[in-house]
ZASE-588123 format. One record per residue (C-alpha): residue in three letters; x, y, z. Coordinates in Angstrom, 2 decimals. Layout:
aa | east | north | up
Ala | X | Y | Z
...
//
This chain:
aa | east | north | up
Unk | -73.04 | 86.78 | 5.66
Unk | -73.50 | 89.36 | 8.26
Unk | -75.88 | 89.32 | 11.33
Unk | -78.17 | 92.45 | 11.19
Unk | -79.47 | 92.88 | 14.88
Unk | -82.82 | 93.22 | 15.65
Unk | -82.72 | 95.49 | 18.82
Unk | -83.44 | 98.54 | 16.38
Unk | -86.72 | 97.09 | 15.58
Unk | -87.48 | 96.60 | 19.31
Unk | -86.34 | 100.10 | 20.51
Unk | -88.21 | 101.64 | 17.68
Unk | -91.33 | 99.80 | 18.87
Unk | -91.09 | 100.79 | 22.54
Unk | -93.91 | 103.64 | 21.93
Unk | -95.65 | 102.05 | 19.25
Unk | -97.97 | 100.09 | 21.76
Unk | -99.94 | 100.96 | 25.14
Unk | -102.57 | 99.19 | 27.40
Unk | -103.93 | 96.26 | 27.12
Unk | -102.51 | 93.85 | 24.84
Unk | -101.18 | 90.01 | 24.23
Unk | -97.90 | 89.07 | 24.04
Unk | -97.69 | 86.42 | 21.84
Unk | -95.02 | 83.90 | 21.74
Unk | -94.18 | 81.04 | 19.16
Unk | -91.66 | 77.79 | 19.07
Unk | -90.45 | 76.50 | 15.63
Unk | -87.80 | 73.63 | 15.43
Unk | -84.87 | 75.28 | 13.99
Unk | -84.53 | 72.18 | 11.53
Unk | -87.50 | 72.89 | 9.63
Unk | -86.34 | 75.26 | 7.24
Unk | -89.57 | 75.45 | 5.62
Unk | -91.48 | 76.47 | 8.95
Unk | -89.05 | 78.90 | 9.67
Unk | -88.90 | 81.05 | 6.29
Unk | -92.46 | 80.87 | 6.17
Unk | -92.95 | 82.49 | 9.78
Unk | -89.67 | 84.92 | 9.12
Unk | -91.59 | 86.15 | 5.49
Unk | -94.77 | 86.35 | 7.24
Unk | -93.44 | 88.52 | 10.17
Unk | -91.03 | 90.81 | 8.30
Unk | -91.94 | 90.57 | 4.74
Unk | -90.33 | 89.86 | 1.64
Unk | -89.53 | 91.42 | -1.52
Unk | -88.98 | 90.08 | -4.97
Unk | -86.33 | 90.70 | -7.31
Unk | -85.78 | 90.53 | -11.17
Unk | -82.76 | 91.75 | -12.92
Unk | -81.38 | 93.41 | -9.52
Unk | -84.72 | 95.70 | -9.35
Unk | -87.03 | 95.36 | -6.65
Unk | -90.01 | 94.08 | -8.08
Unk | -92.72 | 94.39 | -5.27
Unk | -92.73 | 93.88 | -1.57
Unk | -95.10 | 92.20 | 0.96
Unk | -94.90 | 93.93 | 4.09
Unk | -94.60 | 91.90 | 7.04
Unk | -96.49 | 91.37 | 10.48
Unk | -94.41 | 93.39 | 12.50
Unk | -94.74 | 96.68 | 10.35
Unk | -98.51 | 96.57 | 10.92
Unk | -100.25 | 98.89 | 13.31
Unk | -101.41 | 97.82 | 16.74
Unk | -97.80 | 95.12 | 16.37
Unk | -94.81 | 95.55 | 18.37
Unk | -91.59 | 93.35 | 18.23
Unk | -90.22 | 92.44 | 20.99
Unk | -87.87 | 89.66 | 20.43
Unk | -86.89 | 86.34 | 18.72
Unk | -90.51 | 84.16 | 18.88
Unk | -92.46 | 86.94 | 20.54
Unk | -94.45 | 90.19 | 19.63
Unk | -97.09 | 92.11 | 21.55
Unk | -100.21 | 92.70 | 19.82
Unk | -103.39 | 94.60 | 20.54
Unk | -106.60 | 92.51 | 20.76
Unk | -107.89 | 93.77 | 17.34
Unk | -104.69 | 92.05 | 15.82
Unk | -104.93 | 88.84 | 17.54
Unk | -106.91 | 86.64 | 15.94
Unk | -104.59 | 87.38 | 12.55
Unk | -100.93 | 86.03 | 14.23
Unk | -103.48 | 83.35 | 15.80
Unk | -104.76 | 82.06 | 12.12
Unk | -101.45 | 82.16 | 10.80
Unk | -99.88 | 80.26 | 13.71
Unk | -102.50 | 77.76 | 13.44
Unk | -102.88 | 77.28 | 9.83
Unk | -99.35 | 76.22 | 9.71
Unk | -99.47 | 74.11 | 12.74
Unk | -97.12 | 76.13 | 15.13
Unk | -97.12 | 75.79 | 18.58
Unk | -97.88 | 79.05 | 19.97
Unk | -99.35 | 81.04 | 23.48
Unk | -101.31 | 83.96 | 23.87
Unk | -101.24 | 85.94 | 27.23
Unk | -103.09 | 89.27 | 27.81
Unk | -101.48 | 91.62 | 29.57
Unk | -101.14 | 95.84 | 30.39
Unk | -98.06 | 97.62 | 28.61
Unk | -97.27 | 100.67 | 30.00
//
């Protein structure tokens, strides 16, 4: 299986945000599978397949306006998306924290 790196999805993020925001940062035990695949299908999406076609696709977190990834377990947000990663987080019990701050 090979690796596909992430540091695309941060460089093209780099402009996407500005001001005041939260960086938001998350810690799963790498054990629970279950924990995991939900948080990687909620940030990046998933698609469905049938017969080799691509049957529909849930876009993820990070392709959202007013979200910026910025690494493993962390993506700014603006204050209008907040409350979203926050009920998500919570709902499925993950330790999380929230700190406001200016992105330039």
């Amino acid at each position: 299986m090979t690796l596909r790196s992430m540091i695309g999805l941060v460089r093209a993020g780099k402009t996407k945000l500005q001001g005041t925001c939260y960086l938001v940062t998350w810690d799963i035990d790498s054990l629970d599978r279950t924990a995991v695949n939900r948080m990687q299908y909620y940030l990046f999406g998933r698609g469905t397949r049938s017969g080799g076609d691509l049957n529909t696709q849930r876009r993820g977190f990070v392709w959202e306006e007013g979200v910026r990834y910025v690494g493993q377990s962390a993506v700014f947000v603006l204050p209008s998306r907040l409350a979203e990663i926050r009920r998500f987080l919570e709902e499925n019990e993950i330790d999380y924290e929230a700190e406001a701050l200016l992105v330039l």
